[in-house]
ZAMARGU-4260 file (C-alpha; in steps of 0.2 Angstrom, whole numbers, plus 5000, padded with zeros to 4 digits):
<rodrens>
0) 5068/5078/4804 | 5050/5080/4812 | 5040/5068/4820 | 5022/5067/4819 | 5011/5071/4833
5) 5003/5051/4834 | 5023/5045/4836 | 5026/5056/4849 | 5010/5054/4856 | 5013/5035/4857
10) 5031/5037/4862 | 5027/5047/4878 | 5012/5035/4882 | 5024/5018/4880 | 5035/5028/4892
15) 5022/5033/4903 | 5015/5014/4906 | 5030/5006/4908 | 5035/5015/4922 | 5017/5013/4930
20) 5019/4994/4924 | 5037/4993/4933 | 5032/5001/4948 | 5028/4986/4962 | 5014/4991/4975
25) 5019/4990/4994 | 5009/4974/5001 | 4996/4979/5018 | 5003/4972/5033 | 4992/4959/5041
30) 4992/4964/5059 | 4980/4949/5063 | 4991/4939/5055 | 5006/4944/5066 | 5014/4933/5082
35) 5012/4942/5098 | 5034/4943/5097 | 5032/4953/5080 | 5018/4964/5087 | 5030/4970/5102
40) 5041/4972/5089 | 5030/4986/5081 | 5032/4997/5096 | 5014/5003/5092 | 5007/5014/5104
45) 4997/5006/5120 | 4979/5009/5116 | 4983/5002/5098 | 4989/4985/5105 | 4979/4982/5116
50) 4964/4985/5104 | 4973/4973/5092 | 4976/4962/5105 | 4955/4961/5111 | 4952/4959/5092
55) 4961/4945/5090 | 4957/4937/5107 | 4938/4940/5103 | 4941/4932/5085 | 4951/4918/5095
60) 4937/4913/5105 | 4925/4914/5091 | 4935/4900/5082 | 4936/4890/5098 | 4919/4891/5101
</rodrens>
């Protein structure tokens, strides 16, 4: 029994986007988003808290004012 070349051809593309369709992508974390608790949490390095930590007292103040 043979198959044609268009079967296989769509039976390896039906396998083929069904497991990109499947596949669920990895949401960003929202460092701005984050509590000061969950930051600590992190354990990011010093220079990359407290740069988060300007930003977000620089946005802070921009809301405030």
């Amino acid at each position: 029994m043979t198959l044609s070349l268009e079967h296989i051809w769509r039976v390896l593309v039906g396998i083929l986007t069904a497991r990109s369709v499947a596949r669920k992508r990895i949401p960003r974390l929202d460092l701005m988003a984050l509590s000061d608790r969950d930051l600590a949490d992190l354990n990011l390095p010093a220079d990359v808290r407290s740069r988060l930590m300007g930003q977000r007292s620089s946005l802070d103040s921009r809301h405030r004012g």
